[in-house]
N, CA and C of each residue as an Amber inpcrd file, in Angstrom:
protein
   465
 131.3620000 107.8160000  83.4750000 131.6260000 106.5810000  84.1690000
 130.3250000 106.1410000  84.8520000 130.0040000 104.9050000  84.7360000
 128.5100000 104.4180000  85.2250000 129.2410000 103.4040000  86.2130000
 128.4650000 103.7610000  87.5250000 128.8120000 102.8540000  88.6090000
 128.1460000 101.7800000  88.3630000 128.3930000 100.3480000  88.9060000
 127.7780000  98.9160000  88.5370000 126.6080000  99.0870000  90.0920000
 126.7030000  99.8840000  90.2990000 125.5920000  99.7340000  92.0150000
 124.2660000 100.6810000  91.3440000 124.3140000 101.5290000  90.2150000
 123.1940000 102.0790000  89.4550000 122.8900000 101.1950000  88.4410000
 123.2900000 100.4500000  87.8040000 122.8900000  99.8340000  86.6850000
 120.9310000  98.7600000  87.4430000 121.3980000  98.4540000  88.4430000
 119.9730000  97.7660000  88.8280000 118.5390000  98.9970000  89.0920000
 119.4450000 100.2930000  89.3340000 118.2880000 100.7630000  89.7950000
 117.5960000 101.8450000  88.3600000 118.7110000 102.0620000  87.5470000
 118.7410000 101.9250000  85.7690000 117.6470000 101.2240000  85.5340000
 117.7820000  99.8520000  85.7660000 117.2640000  98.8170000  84.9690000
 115.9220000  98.7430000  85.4590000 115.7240000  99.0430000  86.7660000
 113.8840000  99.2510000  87.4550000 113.6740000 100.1560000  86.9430000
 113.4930000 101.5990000  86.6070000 113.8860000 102.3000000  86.3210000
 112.7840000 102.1960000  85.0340000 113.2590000 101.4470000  83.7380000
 112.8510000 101.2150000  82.6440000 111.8860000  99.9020000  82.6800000
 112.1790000  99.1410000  84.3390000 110.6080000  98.2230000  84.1690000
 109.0270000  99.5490000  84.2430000 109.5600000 100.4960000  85.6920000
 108.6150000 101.3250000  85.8460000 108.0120000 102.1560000  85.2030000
 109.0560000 102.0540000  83.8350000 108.6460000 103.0590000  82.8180000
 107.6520000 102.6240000  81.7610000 107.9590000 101.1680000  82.0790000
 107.0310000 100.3550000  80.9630000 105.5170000  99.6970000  81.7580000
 105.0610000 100.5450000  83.2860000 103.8140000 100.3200000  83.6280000
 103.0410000 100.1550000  82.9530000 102.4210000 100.8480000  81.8620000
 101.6820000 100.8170000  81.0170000 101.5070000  99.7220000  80.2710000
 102.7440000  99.4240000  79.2420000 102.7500000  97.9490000  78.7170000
 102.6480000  96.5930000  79.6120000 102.6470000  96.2800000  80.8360000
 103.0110000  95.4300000  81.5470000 100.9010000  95.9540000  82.0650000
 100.8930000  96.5780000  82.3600000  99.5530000  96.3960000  82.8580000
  98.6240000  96.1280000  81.8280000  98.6470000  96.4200000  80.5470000
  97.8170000  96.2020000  79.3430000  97.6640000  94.3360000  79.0680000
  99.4950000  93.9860000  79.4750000  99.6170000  92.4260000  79.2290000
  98.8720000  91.7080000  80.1090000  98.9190000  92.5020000  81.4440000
  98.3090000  91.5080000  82.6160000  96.6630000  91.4400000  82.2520000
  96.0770000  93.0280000  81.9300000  94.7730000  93.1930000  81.9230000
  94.0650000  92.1460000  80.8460000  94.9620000  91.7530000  79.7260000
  94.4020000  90.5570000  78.7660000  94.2020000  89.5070000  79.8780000
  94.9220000  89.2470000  81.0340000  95.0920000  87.8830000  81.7110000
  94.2250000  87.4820000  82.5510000  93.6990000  88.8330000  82.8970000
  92.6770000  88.9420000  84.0860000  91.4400000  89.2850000  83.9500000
  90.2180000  89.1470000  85.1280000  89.1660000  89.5520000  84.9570000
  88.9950000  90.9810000  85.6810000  89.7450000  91.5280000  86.3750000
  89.4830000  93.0350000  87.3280000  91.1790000  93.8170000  87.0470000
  90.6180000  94.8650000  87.1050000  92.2300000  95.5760000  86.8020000
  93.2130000  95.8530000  88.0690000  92.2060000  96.1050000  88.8720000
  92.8870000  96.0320000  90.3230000  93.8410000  94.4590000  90.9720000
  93.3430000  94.0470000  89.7540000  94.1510000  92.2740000  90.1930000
  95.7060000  92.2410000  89.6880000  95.6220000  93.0480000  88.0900000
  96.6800000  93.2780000  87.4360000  97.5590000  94.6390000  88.0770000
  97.2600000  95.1220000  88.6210000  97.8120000  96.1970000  89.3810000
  98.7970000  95.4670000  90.1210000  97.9740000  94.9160000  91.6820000
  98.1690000  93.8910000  92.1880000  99.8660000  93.1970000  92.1960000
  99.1620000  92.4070000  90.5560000 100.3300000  91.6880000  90.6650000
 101.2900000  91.9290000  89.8310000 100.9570000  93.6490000  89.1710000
 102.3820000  94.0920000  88.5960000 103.3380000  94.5350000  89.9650000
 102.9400000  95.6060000  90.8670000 103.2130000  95.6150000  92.2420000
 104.6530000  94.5980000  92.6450000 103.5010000  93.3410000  92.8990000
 104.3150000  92.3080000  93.4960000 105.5830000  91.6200000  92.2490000
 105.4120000  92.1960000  91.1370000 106.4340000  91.3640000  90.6170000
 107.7140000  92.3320000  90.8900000 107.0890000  94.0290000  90.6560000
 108.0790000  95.0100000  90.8110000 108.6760000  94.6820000  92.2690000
 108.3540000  94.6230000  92.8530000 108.8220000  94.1500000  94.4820000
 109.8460000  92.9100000  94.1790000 109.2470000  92.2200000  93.9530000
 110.3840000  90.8570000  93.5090000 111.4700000  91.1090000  92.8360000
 111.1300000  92.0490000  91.8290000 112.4690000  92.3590000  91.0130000
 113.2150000  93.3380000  91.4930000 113.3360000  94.0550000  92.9170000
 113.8100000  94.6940000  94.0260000 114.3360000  94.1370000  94.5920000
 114.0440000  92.6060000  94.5940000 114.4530000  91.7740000  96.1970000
 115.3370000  90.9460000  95.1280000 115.5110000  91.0000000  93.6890000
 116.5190000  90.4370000  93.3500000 117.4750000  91.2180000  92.4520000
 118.1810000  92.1810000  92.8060000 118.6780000  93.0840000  92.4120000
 120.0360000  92.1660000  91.0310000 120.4610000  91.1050000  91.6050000
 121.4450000  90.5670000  90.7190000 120.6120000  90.0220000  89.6870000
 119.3070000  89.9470000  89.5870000 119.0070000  89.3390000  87.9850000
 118.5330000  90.8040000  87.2370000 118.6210000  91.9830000  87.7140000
 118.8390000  93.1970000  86.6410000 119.8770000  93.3070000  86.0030000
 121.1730000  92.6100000  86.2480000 122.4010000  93.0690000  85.4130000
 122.6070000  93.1100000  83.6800000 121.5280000  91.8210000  83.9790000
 121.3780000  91.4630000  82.1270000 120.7010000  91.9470000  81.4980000
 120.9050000  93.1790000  80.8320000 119.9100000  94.0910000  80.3550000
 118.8520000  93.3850000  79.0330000 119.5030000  92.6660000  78.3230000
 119.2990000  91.9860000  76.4570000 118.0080000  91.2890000  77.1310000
 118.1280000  90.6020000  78.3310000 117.2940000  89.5170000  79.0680000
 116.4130000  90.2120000  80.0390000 116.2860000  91.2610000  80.5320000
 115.7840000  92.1960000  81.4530000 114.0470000  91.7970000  81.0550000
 113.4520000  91.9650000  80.2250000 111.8490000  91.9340000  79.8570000
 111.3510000  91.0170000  79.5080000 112.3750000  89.7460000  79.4290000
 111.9720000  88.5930000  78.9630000 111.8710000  87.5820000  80.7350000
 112.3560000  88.0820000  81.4580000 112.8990000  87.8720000  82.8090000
 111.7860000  88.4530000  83.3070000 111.5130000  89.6370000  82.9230000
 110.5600000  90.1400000  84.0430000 108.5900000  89.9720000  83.3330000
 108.5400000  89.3240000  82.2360000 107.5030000  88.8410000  81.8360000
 107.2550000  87.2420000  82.4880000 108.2750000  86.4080000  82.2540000
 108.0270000  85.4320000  83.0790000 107.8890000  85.4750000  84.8730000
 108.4110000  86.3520000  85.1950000 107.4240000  86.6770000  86.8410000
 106.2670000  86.8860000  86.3430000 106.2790000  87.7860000  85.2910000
 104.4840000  88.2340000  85.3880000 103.5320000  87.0670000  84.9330000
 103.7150000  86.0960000  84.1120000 102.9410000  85.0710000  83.7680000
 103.1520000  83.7320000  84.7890000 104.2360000  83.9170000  85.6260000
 104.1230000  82.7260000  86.9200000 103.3910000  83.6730000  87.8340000
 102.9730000  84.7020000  87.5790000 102.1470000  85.5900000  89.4470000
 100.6640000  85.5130000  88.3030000 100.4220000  85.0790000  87.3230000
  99.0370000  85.0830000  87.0450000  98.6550000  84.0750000  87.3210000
  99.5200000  82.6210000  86.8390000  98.9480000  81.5990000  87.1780000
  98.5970000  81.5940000  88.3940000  99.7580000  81.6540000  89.3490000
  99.3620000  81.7260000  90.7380000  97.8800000  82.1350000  91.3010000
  97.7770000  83.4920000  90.1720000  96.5190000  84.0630000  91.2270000
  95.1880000  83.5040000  90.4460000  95.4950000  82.7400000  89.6620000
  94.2690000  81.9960000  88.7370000  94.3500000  80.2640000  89.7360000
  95.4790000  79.9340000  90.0510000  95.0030000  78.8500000  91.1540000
  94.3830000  78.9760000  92.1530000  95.1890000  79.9790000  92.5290000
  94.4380000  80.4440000  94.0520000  93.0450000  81.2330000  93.6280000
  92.2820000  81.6750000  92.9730000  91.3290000  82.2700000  92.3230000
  90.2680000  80.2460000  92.5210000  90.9610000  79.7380000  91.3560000
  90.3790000  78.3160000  91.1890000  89.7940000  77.4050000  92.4620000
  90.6290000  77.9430000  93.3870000  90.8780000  76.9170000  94.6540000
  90.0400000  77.5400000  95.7320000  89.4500000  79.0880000  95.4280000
  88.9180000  79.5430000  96.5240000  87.2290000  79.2770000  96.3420000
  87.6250000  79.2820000  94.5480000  85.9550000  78.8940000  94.4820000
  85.2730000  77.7460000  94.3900000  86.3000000  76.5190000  94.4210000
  86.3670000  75.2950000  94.6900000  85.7290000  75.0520000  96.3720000
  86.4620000  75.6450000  97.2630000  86.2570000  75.9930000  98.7270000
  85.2000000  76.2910000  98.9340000  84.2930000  77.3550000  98.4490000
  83.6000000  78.0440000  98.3960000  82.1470000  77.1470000  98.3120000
  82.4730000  76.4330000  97.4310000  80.8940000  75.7770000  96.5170000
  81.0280000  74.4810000  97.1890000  82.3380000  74.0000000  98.0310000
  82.0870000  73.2250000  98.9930000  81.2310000  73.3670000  99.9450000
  81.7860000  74.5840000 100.3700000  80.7900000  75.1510000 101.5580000
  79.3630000  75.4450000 101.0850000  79.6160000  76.1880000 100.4870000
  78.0090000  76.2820000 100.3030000  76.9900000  75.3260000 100.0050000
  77.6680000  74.0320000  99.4410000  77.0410000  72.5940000  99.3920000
  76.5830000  71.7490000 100.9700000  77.5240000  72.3120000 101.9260000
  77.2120000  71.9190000 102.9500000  76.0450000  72.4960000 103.8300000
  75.8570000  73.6570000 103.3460000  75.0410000  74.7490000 104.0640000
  73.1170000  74.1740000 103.5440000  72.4550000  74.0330000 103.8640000
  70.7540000  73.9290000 103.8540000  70.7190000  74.9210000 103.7970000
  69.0940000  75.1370000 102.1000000  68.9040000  75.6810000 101.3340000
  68.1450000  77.1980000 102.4420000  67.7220000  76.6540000 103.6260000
  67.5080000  77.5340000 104.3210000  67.5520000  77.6320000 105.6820000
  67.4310000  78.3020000 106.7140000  68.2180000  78.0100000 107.8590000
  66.7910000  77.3990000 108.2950000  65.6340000  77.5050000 108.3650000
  64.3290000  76.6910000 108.2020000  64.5970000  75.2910000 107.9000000
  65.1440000  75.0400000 107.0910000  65.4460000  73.2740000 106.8690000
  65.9690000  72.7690000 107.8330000  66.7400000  73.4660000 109.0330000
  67.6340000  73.2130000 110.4300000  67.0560000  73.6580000 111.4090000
  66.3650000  72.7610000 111.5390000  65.1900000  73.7470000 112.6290000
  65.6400000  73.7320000 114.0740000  66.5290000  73.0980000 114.4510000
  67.2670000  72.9010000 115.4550000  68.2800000  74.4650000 115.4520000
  69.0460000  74.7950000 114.3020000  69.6180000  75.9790000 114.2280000
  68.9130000  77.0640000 114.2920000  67.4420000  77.1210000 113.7100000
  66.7400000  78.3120000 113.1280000  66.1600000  78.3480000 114.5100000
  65.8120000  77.4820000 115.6990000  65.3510000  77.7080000 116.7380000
  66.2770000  78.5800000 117.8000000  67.4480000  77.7180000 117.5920000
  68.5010000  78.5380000 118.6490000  68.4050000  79.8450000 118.0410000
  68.7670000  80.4020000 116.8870000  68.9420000  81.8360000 116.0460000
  67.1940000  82.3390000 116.6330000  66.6320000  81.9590000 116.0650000
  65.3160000  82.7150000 116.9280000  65.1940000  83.1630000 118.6830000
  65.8330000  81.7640000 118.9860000  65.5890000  82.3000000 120.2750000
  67.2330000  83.1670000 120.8690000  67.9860000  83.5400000 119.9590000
  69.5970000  84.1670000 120.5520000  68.6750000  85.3130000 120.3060000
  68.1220000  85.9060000 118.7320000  67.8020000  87.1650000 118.4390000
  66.5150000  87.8680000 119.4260000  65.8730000  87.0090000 120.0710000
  64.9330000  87.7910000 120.7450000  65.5630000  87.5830000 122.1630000
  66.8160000  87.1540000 122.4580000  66.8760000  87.4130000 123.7230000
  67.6310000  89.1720000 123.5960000  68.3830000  88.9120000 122.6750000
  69.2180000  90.3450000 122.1950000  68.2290000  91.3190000 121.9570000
  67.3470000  90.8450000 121.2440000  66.1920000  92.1340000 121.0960000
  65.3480000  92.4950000 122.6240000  65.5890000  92.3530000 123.3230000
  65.4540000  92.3210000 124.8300000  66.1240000  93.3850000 125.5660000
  67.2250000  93.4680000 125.2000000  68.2870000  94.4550000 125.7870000
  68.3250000  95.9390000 125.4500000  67.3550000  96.1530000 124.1030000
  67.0460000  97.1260000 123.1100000  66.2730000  98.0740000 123.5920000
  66.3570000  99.5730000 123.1910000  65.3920000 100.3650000 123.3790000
  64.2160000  99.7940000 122.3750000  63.0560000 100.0470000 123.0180000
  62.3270000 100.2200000 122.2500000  62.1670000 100.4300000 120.9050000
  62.6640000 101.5600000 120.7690000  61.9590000 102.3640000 119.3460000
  63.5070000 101.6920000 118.8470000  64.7720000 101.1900000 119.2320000
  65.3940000 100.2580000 118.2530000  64.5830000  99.1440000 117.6860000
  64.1690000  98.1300000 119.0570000  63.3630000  97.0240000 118.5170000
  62.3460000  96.9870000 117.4230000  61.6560000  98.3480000 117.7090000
  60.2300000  98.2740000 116.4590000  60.9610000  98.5420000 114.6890000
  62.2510000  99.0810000 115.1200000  63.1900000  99.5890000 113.7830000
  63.6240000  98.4260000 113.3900000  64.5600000  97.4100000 113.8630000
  64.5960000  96.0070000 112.9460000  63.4390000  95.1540000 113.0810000
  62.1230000  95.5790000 113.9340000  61.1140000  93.8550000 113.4400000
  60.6600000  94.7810000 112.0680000  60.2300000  96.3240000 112.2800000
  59.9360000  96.6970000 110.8060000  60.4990000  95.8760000 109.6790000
  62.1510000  96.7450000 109.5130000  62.8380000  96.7570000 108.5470000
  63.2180000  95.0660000 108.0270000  63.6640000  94.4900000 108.8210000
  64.0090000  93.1070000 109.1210000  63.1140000  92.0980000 109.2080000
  62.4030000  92.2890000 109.7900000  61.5070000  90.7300000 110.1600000
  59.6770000  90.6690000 109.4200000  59.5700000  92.3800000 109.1210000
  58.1090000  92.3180000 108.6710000  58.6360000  92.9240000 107.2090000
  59.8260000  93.1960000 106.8770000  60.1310000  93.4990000 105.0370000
  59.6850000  95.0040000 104.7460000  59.4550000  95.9620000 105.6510000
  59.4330000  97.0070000 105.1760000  60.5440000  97.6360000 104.8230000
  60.4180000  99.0390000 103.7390000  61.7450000  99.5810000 102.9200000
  62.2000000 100.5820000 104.5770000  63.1350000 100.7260000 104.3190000
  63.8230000 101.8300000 105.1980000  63.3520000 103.3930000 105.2920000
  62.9570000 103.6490000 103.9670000  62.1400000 104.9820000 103.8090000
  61.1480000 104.8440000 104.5220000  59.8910000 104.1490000 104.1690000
  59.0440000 104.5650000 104.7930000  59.1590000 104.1220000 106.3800000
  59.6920000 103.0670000 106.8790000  60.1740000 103.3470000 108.4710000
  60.2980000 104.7850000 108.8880000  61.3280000 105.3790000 107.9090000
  61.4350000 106.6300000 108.5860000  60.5420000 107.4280000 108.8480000
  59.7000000 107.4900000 107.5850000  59.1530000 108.2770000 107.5860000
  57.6550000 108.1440000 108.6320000  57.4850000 107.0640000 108.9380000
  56.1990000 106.3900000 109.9400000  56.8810000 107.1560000 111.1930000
  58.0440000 107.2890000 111.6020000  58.4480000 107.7980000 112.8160000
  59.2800000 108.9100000 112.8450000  59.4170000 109.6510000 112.2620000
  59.3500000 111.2340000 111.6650000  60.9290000 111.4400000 111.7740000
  61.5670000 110.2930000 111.0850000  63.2870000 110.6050000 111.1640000
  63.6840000 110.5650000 110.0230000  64.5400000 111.2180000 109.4840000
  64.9310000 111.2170000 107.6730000  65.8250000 109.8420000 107.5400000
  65.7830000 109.5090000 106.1450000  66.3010000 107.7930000 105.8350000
  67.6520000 107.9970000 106.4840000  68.1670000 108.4470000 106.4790000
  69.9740000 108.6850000 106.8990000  69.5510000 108.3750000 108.3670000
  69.1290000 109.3780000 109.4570000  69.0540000 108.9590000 110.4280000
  68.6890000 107.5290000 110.7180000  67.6080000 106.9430000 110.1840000
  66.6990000 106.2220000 110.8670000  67.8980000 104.7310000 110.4360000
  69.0450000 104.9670000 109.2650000  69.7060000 103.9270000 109.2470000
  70.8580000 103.6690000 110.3730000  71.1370000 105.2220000 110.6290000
  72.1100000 105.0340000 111.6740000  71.5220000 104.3280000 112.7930000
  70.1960000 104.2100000 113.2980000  70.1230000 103.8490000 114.5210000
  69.3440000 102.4320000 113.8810000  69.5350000 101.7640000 112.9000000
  68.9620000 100.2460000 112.0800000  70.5300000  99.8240000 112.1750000
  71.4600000 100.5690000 112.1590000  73.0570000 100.3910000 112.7100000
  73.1680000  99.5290000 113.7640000
């Protein structure tokens, strides 16, 4: 005798079993696999939160493929729309903070008031590393601290 209160969890059951196929479909859809993960995840979740559309078994994968191809589009709009956003902004931004010399002045003069507050041998560690382009190695090594250290305190 099969209770009708197992048949949904039956029926997840054999979506979870088919991870594999369902992540192979998404991974054609996508550019990172962690995306298709993602949004196999969230469809399995959905098909949790709707326990009455498992009853129909014949319809079960045809049901649960169309979540998966409405959660790609989704994340291909929202994908579309962020880099839309994105190249807005960055259209707004001058090619260098030098072209804003009004900004690049305040930023000059915030960073040396902050570099003010500094020990010493911090300060000489970012005008090195930072402001005169030396590598981090040899910083260290000019002031006798191994690269690991000398980043913790470029921290």
């Amino acid at each position: 005798m099969n209770d009708l209160a197992d048949e949904p969890t039956e029926r997840l059951a054999l979506l979870v079993a088919s991870k594999a196929t369902f992540l192979g479909f998404l991974a054609k859809r996508l550019r990172q696999r962690a995306d298709a993960e993602d949004i196999l995840h969230a469809a399995l979740l959905e098909a949790v939160a709707k326990p009455e559309a498992l009853h129909d078994e014949e319809r079960l994968f045809g049901w649960f493929y169309r979540i998966l191809r409405n959660k790609v589009t989704d994340h291909w709009r929202r994908t579309a729309a962020a880099e839309k956003a994105h190249a807005a902004a960055a259209a707004e931004i001058p090619d260098s903070i030098e072209a804003d010399t009004e900004l690049y002045d305040a930023t000059c003069a915030c960073v040396h008031e902050v570099m003010e507050t500094l020990k010493p041998e911090q300060v000489a560690l970012l005008r090195s590393v930072y402001l005169e382009g030396q590598s981090l190695a040899a910083v260290a090594e000019s002031i006798s601290k191994n690269r690991n250290n000398a980043g913790v305190k470029l921290h």
